[in-house]
N, CA, C and O atoms as a MOPAC input file, in Angstrom:
PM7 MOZYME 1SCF
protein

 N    104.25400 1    65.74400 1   109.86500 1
 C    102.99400 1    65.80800 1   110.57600 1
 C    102.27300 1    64.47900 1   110.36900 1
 O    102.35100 1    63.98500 1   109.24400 1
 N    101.43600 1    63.70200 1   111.50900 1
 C    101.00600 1    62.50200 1   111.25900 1
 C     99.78700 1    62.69400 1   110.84900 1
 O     99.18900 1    63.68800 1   111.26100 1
 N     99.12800 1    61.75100 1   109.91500 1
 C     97.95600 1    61.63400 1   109.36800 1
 C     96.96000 1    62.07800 1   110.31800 1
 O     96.41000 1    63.09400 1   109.89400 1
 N     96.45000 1    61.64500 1   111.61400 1
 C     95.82500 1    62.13200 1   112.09300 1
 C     95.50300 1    63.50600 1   112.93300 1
 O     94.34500 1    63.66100 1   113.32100 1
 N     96.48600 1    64.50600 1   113.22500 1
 C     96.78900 1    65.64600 1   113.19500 1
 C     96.40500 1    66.21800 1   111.97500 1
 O     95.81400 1    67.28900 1   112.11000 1
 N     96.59100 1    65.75400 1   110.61100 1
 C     96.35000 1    66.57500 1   109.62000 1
 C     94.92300 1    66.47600 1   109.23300 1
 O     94.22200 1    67.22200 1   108.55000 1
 N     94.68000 1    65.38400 1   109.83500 1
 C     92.68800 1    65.23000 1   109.06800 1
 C     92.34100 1    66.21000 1   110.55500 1
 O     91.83600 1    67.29500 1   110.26400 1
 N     92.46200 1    66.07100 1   111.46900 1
 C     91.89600 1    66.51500 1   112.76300 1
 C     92.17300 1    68.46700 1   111.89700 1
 O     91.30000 1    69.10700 1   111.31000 1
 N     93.80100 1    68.95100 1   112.17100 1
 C     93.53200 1    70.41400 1   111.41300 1
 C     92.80800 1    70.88800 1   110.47500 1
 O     92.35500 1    72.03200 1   110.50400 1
 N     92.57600 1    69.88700 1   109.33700 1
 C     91.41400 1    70.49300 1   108.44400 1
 C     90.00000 1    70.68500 1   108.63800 1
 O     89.34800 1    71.64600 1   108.23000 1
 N     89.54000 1    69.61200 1   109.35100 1
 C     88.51400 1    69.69000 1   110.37600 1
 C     87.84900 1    70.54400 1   110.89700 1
 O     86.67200 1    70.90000 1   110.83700 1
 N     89.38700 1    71.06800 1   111.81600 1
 C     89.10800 1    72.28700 1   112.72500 1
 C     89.35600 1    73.51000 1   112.09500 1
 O     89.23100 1    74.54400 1   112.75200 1
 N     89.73400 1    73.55200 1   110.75700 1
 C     89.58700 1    74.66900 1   109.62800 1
 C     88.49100 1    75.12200 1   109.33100 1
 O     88.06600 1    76.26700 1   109.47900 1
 N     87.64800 1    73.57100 1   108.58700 1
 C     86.24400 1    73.60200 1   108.15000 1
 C     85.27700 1    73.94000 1   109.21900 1
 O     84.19800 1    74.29800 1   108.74700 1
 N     85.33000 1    73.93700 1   110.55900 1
 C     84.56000 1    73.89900 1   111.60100 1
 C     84.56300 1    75.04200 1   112.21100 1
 O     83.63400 1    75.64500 1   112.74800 1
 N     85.90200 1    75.36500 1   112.07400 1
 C     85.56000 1    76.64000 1   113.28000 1
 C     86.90500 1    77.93800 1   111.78600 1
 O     87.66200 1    78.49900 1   112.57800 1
 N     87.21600 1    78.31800 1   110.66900 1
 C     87.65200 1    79.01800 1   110.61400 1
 C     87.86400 1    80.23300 1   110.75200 1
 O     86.94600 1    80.82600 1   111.31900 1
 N     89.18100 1    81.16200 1   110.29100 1
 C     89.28100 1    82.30700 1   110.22700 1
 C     88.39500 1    83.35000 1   109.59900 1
 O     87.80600 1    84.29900 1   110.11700 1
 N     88.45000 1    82.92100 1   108.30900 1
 C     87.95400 1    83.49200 1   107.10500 1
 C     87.16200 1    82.36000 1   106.47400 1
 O     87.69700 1    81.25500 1   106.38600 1
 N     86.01700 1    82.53900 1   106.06000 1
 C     85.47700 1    81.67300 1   104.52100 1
 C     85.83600 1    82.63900 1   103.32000 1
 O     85.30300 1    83.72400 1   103.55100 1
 N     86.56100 1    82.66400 1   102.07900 1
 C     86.26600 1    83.47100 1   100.53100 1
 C     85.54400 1    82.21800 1    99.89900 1
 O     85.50900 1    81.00300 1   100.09200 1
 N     84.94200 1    83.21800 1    98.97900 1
 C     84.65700 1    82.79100 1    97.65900 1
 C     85.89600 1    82.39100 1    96.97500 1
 O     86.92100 1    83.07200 1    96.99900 1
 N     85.73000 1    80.86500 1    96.14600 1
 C     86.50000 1    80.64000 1    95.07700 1
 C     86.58900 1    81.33800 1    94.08900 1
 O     85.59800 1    81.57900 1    93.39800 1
 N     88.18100 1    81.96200 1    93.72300 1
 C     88.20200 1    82.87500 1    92.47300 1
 C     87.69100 1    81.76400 1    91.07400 1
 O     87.15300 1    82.21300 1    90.06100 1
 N     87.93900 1    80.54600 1    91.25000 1
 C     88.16100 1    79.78900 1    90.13300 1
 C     86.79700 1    78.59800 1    90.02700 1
 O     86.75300 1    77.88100 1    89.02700 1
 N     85.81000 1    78.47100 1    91.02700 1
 C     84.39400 1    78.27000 1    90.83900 1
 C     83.52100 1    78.42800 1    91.45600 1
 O     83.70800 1    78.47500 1    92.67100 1
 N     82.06900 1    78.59500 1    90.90000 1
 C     81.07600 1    79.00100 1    91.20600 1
 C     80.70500 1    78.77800 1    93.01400 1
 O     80.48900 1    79.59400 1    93.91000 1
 N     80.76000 1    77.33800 1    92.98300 1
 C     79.95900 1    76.64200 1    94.04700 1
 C     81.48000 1    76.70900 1    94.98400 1
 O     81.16900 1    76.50000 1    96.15600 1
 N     82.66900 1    76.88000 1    94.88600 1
 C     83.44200 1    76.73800 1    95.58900 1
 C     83.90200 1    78.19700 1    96.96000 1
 O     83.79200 1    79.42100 1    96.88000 1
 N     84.38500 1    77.34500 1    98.02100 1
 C     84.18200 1    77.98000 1    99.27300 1
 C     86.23300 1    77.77500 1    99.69600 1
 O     86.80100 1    76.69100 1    99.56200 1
 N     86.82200 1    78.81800 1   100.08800 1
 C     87.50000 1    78.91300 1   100.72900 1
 C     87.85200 1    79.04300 1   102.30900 1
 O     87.73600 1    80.16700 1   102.79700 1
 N     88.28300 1    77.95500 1   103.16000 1
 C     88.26600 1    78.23100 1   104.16100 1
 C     89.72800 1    78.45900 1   104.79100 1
 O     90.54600 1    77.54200 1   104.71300 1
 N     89.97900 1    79.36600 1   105.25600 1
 C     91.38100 1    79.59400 1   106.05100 1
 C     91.26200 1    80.01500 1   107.79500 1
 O     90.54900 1    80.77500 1   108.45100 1
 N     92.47800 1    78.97800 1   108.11900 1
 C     92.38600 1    79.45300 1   109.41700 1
 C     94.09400 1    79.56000 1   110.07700 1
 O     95.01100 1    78.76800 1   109.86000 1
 N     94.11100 1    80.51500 1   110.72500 1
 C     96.09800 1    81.19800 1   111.15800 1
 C     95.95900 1    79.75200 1   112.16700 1
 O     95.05400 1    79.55500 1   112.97900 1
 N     96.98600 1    78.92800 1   111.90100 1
 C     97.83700 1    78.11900 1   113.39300 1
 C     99.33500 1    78.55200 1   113.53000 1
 O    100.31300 1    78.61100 1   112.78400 1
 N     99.06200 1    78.81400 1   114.77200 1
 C    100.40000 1    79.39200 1   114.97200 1
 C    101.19800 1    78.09400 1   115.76600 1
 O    102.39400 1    78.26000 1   116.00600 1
 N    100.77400 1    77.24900 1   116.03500 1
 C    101.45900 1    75.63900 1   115.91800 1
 C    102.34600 1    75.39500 1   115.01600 1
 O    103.52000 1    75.07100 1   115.19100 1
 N    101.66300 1    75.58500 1   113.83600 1
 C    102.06100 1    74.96000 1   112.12500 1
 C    103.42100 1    75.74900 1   112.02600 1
 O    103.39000 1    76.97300 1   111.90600 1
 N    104.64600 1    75.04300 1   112.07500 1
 C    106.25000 1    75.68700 1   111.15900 1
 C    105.90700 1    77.08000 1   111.60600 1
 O    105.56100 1    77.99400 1   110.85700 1
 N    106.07900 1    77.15700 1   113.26500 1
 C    105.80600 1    78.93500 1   113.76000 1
 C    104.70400 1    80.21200 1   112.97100 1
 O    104.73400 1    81.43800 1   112.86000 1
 N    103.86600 1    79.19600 1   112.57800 1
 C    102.66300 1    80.10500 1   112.28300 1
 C    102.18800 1    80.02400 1   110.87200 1
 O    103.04300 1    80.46000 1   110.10200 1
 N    101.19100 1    79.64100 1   110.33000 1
 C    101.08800 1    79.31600 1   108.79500 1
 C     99.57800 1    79.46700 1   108.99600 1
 O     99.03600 1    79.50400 1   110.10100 1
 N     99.06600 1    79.53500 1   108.02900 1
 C     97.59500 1    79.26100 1   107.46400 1
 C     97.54200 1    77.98200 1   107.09300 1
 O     98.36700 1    77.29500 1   106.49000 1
 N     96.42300 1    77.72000 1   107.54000 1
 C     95.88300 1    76.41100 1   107.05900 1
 C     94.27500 1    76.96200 1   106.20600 1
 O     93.27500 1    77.59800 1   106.53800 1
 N     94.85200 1    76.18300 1   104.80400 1
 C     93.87000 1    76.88800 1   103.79200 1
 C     92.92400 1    75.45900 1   103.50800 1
 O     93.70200 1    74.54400 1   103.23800 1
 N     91.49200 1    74.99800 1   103.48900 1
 C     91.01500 1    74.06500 1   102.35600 1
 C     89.92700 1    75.01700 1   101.60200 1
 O     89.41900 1    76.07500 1   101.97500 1
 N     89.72500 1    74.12900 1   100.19900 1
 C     89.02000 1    74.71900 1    99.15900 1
 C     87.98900 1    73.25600 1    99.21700 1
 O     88.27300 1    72.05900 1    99.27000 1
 N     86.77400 1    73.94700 1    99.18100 1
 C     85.38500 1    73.04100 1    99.28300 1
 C     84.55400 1    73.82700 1    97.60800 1
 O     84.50600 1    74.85900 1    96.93800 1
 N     83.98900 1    72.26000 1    97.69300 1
 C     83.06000 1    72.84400 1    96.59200 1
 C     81.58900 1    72.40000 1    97.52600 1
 O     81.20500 1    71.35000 1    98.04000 1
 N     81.16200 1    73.46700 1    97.45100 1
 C     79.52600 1    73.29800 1    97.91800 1
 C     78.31000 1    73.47400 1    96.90700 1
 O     77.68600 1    74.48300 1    96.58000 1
 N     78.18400 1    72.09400 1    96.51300 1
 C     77.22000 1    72.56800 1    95.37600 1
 C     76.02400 1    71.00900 1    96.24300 1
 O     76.10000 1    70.03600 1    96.99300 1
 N     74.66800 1    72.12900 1    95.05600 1
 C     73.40100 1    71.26500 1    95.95600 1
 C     73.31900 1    69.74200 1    95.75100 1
 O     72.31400 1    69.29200 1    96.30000 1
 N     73.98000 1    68.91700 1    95.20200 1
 C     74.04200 1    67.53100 1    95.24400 1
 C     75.18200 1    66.90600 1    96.91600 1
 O     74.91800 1    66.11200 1    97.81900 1
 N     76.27000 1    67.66000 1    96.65400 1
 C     76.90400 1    67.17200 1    97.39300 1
 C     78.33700 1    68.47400 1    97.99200 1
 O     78.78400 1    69.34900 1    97.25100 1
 N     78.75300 1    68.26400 1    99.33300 1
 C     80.11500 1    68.68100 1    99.61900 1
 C     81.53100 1    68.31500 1    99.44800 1
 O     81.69700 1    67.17200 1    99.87400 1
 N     82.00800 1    68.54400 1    99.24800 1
 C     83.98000 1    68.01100 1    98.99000 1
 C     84.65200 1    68.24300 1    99.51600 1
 O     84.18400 1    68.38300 1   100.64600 1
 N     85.73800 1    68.44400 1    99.51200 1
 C     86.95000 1    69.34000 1    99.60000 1
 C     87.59700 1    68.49500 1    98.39600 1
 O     87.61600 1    67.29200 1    98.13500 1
 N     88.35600 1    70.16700 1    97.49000 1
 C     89.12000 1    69.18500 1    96.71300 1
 C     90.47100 1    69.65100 1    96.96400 1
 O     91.28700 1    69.22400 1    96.14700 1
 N     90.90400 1    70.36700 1    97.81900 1
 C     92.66100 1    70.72500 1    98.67400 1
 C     92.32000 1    71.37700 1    99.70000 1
 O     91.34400 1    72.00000 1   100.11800 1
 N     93.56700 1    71.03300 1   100.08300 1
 C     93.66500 1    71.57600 1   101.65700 1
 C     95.51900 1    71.79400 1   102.06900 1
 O     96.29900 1    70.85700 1   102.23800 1
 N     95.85200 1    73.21300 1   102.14800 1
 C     97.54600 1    73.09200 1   102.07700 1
 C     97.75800 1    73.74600 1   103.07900 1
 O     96.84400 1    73.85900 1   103.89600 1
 N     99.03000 1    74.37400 1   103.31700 1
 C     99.72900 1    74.98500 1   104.58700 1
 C     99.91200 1    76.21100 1   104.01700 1
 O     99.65400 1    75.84800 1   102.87000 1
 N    100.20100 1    77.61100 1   103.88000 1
 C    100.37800 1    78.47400 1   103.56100 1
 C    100.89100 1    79.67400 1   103.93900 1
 O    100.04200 1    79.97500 1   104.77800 1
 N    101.90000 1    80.86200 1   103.93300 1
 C    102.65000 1    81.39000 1   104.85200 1
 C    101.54000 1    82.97500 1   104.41600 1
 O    101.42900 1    84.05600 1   104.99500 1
 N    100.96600 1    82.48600 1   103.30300 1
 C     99.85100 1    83.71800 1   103.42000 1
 C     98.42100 1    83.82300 1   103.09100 1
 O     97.83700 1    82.84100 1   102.63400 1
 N     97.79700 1    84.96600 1   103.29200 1
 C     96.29500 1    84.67000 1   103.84000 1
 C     95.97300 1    84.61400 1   102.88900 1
 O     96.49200 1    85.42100 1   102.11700 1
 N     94.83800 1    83.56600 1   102.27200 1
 C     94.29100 1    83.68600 1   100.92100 1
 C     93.40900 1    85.07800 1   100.63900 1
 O     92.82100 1    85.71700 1   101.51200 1
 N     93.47200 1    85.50200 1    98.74700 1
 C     93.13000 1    86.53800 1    99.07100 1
 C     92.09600 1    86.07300 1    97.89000 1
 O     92.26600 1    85.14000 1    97.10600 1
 N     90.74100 1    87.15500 1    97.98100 1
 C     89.61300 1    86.78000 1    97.47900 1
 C     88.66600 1    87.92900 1    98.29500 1
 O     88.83300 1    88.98200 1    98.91000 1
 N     87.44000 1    86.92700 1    97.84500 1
 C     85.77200 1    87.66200 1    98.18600 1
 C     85.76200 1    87.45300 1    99.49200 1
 O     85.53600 1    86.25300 1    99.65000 1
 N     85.93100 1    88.16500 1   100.86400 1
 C     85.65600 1    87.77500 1   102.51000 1
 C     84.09400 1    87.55700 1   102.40900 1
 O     83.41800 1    88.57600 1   102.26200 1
 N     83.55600 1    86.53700 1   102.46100 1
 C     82.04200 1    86.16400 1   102.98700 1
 C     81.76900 1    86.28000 1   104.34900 1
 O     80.87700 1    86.85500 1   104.97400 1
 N     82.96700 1    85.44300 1   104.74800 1
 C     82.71600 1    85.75800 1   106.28900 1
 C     83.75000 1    85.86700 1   106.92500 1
 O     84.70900 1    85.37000 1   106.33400 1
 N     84.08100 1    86.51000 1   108.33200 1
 C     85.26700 1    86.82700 1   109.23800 1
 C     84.98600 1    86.54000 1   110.77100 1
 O     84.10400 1    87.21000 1   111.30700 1
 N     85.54500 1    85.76900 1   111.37800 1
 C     85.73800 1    85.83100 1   113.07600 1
 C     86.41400 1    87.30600 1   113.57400 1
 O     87.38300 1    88.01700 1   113.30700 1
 N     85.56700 1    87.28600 1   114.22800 1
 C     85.94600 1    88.79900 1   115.03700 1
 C     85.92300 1    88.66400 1   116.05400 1
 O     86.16200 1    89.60700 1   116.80800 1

């Protein structure tokens, strides 16, 4: 996958996802997943953000064949 496809998918993870969870593993951290069925015939595209009040991150962002599981904050319906 070329660099710019992959910054553009996370993007469109952070922007428009499936699911947001809560991070099992910190406070301020935000899970975002979203299904592409583009990706190796269908994968999740997962990033993990930390949202804390100084500043935003991301500190990963991977491919995944399953849905992260956690706290649902929020869901597209």
């Amino acid at each position: 996958m070329e660099a710019e496809v992959m910054i553009e998918t996370i993007r469109m993870t952070i922007e428009k996802p499936s699911n947001i969870l809560k991070s099992r593993k910190d406070a301020d951290g935000l899970v975002f997943a979203k299904w592409e069925p583009h990706i190796y015939g269908g994968k999740f595209v997962v990033v993990a953000v930390i949202a804390s009040p100084e500043r935003n991150w991301i500190i990963t962002a991977f491919i995944s064949r399953y849905q992260p599981m956690g706290i649902i904050l929020w869901r597209q319906d």
